[in-house]
RODO-2510 file (C-alpha; in nm, 4 decimals, decimal comma):
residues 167
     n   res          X          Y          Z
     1     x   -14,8130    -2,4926   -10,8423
     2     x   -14,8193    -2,6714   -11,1728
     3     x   -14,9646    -2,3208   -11,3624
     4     x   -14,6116    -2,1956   -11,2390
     5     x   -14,4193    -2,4670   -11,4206
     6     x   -14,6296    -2,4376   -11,7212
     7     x   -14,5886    -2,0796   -11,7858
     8     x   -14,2288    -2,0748   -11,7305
     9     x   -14,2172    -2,3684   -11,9952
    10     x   -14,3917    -2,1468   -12,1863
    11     x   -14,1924    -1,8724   -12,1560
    12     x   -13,9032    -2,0190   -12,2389
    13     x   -13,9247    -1,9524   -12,6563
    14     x   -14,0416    -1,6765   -12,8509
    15     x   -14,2600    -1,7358   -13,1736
    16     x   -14,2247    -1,5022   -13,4777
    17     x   -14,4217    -1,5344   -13,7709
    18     x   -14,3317    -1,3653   -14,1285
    19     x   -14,4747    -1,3665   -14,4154
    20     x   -14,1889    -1,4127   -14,6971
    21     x   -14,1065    -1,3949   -15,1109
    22     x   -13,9281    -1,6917   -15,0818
    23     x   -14,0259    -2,0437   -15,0873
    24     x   -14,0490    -2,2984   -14,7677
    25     x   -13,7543    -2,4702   -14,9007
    26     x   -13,5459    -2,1925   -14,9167
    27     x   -13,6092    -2,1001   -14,6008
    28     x   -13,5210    -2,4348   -14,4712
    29     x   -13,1749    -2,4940   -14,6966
    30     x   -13,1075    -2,1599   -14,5469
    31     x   -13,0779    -2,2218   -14,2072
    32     x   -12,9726    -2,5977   -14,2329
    33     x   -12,6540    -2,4534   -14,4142
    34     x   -12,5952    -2,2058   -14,1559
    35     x   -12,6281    -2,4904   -13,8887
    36     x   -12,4162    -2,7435   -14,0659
    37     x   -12,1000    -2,4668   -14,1184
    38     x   -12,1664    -2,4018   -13,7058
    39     x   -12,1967    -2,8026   -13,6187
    40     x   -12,4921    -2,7817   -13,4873
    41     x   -12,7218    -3,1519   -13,4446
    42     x   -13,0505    -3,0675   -13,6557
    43     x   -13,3624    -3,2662   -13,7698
    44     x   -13,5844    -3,2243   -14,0254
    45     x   -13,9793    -3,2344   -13,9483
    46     x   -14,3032    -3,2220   -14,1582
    47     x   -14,6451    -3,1383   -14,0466
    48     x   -14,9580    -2,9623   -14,1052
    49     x   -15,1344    -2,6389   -14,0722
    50     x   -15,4633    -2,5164   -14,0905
    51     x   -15,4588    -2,2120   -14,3690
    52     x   -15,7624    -2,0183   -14,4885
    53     x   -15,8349    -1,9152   -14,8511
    54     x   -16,1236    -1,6288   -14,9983
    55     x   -16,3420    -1,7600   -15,2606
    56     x   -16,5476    -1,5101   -15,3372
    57     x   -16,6927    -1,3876   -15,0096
    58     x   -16,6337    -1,7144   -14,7898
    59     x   -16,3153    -1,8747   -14,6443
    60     x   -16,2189    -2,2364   -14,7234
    61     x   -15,9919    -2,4181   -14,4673
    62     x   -15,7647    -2,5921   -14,6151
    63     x   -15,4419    -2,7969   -14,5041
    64     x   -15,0829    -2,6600   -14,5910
    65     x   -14,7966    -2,8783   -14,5442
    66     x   -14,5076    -2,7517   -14,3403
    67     x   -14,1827    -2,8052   -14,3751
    68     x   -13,9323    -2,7364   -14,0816
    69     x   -13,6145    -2,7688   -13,8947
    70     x   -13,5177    -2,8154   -13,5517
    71     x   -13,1881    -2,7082   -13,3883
    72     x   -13,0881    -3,0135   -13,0976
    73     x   -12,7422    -2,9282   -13,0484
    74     x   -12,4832    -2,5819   -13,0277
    75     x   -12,5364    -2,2569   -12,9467
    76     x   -12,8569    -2,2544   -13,1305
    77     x   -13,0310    -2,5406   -12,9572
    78     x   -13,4092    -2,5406   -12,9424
    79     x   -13,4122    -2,2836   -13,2784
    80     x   -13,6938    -2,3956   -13,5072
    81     x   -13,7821    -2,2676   -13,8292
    82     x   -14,1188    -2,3641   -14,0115
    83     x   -14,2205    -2,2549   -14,3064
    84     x   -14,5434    -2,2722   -14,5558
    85     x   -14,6840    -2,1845   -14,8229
    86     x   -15,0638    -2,1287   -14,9394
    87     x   -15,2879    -1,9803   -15,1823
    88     x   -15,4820    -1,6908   -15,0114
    89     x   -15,7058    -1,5863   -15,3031
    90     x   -15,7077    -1,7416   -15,6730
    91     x   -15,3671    -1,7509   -15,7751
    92     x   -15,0435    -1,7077   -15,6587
    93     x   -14,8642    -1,7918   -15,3407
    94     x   -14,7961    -1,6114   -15,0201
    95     x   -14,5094    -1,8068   -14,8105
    96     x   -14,4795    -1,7702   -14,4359
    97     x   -14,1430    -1,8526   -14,2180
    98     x   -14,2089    -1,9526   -13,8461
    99     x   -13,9383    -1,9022   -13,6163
   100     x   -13,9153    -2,0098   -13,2702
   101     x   -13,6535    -1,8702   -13,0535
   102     x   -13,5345    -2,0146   -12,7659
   103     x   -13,4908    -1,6845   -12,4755
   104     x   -13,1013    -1,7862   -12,4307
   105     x   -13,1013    -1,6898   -12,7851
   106     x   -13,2520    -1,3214   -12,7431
   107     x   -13,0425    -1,0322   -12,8616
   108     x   -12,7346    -1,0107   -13,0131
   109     x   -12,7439    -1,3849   -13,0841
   110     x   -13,0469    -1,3795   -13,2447
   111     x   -13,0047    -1,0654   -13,4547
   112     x   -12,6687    -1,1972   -13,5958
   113     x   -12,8116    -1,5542   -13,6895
   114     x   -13,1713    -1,3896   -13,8278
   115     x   -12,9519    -1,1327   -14,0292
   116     x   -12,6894    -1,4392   -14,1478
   117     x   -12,9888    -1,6406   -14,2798
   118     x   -13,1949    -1,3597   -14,4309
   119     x   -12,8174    -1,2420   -14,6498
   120     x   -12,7854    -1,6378   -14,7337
   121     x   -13,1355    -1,6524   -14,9147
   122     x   -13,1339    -1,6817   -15,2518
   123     x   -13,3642    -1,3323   -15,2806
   124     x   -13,4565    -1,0453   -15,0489
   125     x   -13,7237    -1,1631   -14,8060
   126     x   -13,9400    -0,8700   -14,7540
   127     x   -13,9423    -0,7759   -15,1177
   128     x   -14,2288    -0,9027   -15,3663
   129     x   -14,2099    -0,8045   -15,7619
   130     x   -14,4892    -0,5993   -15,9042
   131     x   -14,6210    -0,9415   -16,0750
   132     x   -14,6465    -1,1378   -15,7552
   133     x   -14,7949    -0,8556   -15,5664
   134     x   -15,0536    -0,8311   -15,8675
   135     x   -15,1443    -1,2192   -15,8838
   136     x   -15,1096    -1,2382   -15,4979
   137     x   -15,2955    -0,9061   -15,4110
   138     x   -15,1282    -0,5677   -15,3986
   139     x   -15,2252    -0,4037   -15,1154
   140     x   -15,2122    -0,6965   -14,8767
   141     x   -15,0883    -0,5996   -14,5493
   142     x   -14,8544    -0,9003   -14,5262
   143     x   -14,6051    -0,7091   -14,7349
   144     x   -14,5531    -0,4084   -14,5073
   145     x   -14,6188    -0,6658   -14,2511
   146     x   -14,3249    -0,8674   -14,3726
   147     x   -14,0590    -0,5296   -14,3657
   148     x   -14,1511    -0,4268   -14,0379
   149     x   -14,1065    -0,7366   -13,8762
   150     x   -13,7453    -0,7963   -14,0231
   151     x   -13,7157    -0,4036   -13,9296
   152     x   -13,8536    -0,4806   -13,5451
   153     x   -13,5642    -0,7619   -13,5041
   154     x   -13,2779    -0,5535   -13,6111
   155     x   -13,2234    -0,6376   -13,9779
   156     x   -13,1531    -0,3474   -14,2320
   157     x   -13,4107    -0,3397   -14,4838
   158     x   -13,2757    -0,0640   -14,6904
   159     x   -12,9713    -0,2537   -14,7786
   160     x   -13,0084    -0,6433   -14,8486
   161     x   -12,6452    -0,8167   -14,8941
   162     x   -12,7736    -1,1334   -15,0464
   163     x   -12,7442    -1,3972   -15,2960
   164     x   -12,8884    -1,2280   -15,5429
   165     x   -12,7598    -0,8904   -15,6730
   166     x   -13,0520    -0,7741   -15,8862
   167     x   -13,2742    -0,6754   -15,5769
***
């Protein structure tokens, strides 16, 4: 009987995991600006994660700190946003945004806020330059990784109303 309650708990929130161009706290100031224009109650929180690097031929663990946001009141309530950033190889940075979305969120909801807070960021999201993609590693899969996921949850990749006007 308890397995029940625990899986419908569990159920209750979607996680979606991106890997981004942007940095954590963009990603953060993005939504917290979107929530305080809507009213909503929000607290910040910092943690951990366990990350892996390549040196040479062996991973390293390592710990990345994560900076995050969680949505307590309005229509958003329960929405939390985490984001991090590590160094995969030997330079550069690859950023990742965390998203966990409450089900009474799903659809419509959830497409206009994601879409709203991708257009607010100060660059595109999905797109790296040819110098971070060189430092980073060009052909890692994280990049078409990142486009298809914004593609999967109904944003328009193609054309990116943002911030910035150069991209």
């Amino acid at each position: 009987m308890g397995e029940s309650l625990e899986a419908e708990v569990m159920a209750s929130s979607r996680l979606l995991e991106i890997p981004v161009s942007i940095t954590p706290t963009d990603a953060i100031r993005a939504l917290r600006e979107i929530g305080e224009s809507c009213g909503w109650e929000m607290r910040r929180i910092q943690e951990s994660r366990m990350v892996h690097r390549w040196a040479i031929v062996v991973p390293i663990s390592r710990q990345a700190r994560v900076l995050g946001l969680v949505v307590e009141g309005g229509e958003a309530a329960d929405l939390s946003i985490r984001s991090w950033s590590y160094v995969p190889g030997s330079a550069g940075r690859l950023s990742t945004v965390s998203f966990e979305v409450p089900r009474q969120m799903e659809g419509e909801i959830w497409g206009a806020l994601l879409k709203q807070w991708a257009g607010s960021l100060p660059r595109c999201p999905w797109k790296w330059s040819f110098g971070e993609r060189s430092m980073i590693g060009y052909f890692l899969p994280e990049y078409r990784r990142s486009k298809m996921l914004f593609q999967g949850e109904g944003v328009d990749t193609d054309n990116w109303n943002g911030s910035d006007s150069d991209e």
